[in-house]
C-alpha positions as CSV (number, residue, x, y, z in Angstrom):
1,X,-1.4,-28.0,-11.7
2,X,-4.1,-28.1,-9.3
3,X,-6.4,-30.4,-7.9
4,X,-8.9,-31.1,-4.7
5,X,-7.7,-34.3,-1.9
6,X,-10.5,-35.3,0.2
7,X,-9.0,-38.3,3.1
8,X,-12.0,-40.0,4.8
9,X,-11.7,-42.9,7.7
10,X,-11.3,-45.5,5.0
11,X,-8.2,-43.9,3.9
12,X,-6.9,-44.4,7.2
13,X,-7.8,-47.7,7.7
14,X,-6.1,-48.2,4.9
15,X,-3.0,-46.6,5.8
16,X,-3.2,-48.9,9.0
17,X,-3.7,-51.9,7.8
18,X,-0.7,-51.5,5.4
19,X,1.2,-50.3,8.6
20,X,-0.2,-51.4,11.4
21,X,-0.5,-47.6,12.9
22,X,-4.0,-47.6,14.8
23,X,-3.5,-44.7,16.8
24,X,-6.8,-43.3,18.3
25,X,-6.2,-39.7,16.7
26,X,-6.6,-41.2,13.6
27,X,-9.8,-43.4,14.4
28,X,-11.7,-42.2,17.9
29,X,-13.5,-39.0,17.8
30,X,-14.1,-38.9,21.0
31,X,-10.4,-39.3,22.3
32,X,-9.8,-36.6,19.7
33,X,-11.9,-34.0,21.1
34,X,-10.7,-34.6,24.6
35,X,-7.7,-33.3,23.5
36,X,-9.2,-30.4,22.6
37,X,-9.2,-31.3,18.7
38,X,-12.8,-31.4,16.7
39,X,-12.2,-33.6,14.0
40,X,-10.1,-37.0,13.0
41,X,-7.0,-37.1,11.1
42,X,-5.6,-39.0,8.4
43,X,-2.1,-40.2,8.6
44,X,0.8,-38.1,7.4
45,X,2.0,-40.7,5.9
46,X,-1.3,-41.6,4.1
47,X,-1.3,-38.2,2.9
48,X,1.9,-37.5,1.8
49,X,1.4,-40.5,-0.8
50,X,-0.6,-38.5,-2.9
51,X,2.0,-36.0,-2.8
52,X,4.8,-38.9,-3.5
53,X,2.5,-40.0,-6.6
54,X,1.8,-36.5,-8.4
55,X,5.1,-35.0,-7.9
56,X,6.3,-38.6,-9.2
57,X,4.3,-38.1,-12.3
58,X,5.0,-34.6,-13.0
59,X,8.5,-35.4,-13.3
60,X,8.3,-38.8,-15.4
61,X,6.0,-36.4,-18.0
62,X,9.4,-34.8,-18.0
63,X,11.2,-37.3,-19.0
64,X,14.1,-37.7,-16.1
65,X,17.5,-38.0,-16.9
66,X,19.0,-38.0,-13.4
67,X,20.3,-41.3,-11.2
68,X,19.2,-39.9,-7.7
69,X,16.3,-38.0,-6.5
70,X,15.7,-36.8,-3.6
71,X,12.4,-35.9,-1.6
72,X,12.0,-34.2,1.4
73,X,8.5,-32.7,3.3
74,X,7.6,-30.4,6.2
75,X,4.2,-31.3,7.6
76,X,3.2,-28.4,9.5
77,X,-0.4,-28.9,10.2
78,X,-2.4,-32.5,10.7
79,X,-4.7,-33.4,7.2
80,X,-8.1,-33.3,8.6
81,X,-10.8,-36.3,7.3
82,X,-14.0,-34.8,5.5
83,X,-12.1,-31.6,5.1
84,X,-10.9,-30.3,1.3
85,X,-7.7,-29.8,1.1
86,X,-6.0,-28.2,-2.5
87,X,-2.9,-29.9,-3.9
88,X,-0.8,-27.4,-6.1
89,X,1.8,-28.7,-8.3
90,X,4.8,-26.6,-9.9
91,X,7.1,-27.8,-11.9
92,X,10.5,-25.9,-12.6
93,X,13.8,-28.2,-15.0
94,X,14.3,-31.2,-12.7
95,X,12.6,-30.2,-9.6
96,X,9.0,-30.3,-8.7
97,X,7.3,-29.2,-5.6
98,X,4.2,-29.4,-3.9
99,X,1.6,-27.7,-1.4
100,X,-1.2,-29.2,0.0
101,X,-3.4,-26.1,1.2
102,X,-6.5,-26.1,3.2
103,X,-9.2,-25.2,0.6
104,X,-10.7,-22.7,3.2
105,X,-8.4,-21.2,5.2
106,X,-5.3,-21.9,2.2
107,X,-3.4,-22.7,5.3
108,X,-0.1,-24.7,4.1
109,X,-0.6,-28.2,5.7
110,X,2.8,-29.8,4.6
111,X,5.1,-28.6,1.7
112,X,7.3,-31.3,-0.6
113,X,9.8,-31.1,-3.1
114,X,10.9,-33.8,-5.6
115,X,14.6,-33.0,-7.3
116,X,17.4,-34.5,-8.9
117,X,20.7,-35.4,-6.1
118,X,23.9,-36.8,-5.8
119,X,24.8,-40.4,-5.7
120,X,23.3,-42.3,-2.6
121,X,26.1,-43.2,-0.6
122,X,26.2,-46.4,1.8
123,X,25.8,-45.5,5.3
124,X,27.6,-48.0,7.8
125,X,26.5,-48.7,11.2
126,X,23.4,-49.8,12.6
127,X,22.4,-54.1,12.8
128,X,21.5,-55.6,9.2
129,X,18.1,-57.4,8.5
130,X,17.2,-59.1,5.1
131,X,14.0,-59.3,3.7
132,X,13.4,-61.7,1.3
133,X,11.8,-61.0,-2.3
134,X,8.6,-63.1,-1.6
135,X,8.4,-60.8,2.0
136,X,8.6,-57.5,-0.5
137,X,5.7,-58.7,-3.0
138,X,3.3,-59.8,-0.5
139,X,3.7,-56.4,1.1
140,X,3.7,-54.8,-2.2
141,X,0.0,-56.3,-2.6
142,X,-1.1,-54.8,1.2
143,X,0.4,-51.1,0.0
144,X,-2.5,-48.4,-0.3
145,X,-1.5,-48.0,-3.7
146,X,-0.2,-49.4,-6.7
147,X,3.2,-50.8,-6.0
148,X,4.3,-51.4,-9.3
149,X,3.2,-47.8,-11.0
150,X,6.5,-46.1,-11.9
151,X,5.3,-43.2,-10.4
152,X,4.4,-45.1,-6.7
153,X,7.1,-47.3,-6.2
154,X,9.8,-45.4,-4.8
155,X,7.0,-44.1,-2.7
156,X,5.9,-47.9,-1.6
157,X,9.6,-48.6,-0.8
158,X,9.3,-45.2,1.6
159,X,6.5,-46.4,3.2
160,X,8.0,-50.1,3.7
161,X,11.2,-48.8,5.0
162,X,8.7,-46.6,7.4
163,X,7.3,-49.2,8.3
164,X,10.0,-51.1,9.6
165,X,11.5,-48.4,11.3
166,X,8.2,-47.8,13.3
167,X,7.6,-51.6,13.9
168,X,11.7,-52.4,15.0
169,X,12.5,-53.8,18.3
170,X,15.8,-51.5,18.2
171,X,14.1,-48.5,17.6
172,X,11.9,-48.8,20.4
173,X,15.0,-50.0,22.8
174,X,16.3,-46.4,22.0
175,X,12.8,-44.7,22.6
176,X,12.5,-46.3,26.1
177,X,15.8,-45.6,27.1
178,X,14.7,-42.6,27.3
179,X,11.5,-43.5,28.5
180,X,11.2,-46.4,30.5
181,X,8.0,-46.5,31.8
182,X,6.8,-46.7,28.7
183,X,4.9,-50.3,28.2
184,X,4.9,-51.4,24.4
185,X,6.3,-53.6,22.4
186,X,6.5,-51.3,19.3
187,X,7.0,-47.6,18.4
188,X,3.2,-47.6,16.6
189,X,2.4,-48.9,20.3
190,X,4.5,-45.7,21.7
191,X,2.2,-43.4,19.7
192,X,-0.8,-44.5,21.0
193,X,0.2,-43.9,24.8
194,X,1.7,-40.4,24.1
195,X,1.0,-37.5,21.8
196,X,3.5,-37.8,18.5
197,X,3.5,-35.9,15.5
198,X,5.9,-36.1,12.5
199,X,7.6,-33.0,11.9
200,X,9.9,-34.0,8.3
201,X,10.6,-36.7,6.3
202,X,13.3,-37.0,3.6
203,X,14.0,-40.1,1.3
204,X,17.1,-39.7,-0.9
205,X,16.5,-43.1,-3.7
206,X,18.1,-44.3,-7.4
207,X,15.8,-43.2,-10.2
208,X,15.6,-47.4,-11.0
209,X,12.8,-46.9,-9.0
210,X,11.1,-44.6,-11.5
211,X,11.2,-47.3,-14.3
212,X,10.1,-50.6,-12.1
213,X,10.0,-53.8,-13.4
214,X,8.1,-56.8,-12.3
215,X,10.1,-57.4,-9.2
216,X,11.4,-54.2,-8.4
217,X,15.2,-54.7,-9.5
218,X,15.1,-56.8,-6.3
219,X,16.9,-60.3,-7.2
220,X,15.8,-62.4,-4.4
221,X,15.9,-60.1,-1.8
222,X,16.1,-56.8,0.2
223,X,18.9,-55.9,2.7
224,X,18.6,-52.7,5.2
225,X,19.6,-51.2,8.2
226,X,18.1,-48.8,11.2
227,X,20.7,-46.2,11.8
228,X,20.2,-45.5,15.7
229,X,17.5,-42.8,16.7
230,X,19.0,-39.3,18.2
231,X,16.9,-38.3,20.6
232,X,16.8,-34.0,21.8
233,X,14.7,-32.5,24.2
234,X,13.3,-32.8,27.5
235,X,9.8,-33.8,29.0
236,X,8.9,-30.1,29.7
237,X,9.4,-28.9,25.8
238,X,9.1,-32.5,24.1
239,X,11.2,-34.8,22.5
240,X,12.4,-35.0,19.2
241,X,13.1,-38.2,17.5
242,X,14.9,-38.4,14.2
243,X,15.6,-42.1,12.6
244,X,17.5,-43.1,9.6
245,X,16.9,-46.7,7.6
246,X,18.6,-47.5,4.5
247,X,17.7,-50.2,1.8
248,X,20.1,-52.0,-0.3
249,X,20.3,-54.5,-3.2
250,X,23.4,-56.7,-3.8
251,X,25.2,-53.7,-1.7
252,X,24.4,-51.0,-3.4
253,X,22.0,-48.5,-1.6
254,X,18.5,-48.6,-3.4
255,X,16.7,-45.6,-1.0
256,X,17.0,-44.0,2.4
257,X,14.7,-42.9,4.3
258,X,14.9,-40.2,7.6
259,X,11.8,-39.8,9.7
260,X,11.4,-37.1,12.2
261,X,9.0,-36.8,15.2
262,X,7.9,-35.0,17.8
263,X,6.3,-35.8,21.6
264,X,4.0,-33.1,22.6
265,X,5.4,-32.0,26.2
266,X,5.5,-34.7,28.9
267,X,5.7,-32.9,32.1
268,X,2.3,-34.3,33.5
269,X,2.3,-37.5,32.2
């Protein structure tokens, strides 16, 4: 299965107003092509929900039978605005993958896959926040999407759980350990003052979240926790940054997500 993505600005204002991420590269042209770049980009993130939703629905017109799936992407290259971009679907028992190719060049922009895994164990460690249900709806109803599609909502609970990793005081007390002269008040805030880029991003979740009901099999509200950040590299090479959040209902893990980022080098900042 094939099929042309076109993202546009308003896809990532979208993307931002859901998440709050208004990072310059993804908005000012001209901050873009000082650094040496000719065109604004969408948000992986933004992107890679279109991935989320047609691998989703490839494997529902399958019927799953599985408890767990697991998805896990390699963006190599950023998703260019006003630039066509092919999305190539293959689907092979209970795993599906995806490409999303520059129509042009057929450069491979980021690569997914969508299969069946083992049981989601709970991961211990890390400080617990609760979210109630009416806090999960209302954000439901800001998602760039629809929330309560079967084949979108495991991919709305991977961008909430994102979201709070990105917006978390305790992630960004482990970013400015290591960089203290950093002034912001958020990681979003981080990636606006230096050059980031997200490398992977895997979400291991329970296939409830292929068959949603009205309220998400949340039953008044959502627990999780931000395992902390490991931090490699140094200012001459970069840093990397890989996080690890995990949601939970009534104790049992619902879907865990691990981000991982990249600072462009440092040296001269």
């Amino acid at each position: 299965m094939s099929m042309i993505l076109n993202y546009s600005v308003r896809d990532a204002e979208e993307w931002a107003a859901f998440s709050g991420d208004y990072n310059p590269i993804h908005f000012d042209l001209q901050y873009v092509r000082n650094m040496g770049a000719e065109q604004l980009s969408v948000h992986g993130m933004r992107a890679m929900l279109d991935m989320k939703r047609h691998l989703s629905a490839a494997l529902l017109a399958a019927t799953p039978k599985e408890d767990f799936y697991s998805f896990s992407t390699r963006l190599r290259h950023p998703v260019l605005c006003h630039t066509p971009y092919q999305l190539q679907i293959t689907e092979k028992g209970s795993q599906v993958t995806g490409k999303l190719l520059d129509s042009a060049t057929q450069e491979i922009c980021f690569s997914s896959k969508l299969t069946a895994a083992q049981p989601l164990v709970q991961v211990n460690g890390g400080q617990e926040h609760r979210l109630a249900l009416a806090e999960v709806m209302a954000l439901s109803q800001q998602f760039p999407g629809d929330a309560a599609d079967a084949a979108q909502t495991w991919g709305f609970f991977d961008a909430l759980l994102f979201q709070l990793v990105v917006k978390s005081p305790e992630t960004l007390a482990m970013v400015t350990e290591t960089l203290p002269e950093l002034a912001a008040a958020t990681l979003i805030e981080v990636f606006a003052q230096i050059p980031v880029v997200q490398t992977h991003h895997e979400t291991h979740f329970s296939a409830k979240l292929l068959s949603p009901d009205a309220h998400f099999h949340l039953v008044d509200h959502l627990d999780y926790a931000i395992q902390p950040m490991l931090i490699v590299g140094n200012r001459e090479s970069g840093f990397v940054l890989r996080t690890e959040i995990q949601a939970r209902v009534q104790q049992q893990p619902l879907i865990t997500t691990a981000v991982t980022l990249k600072t462009w080098p440092l040296a001269g900042n």
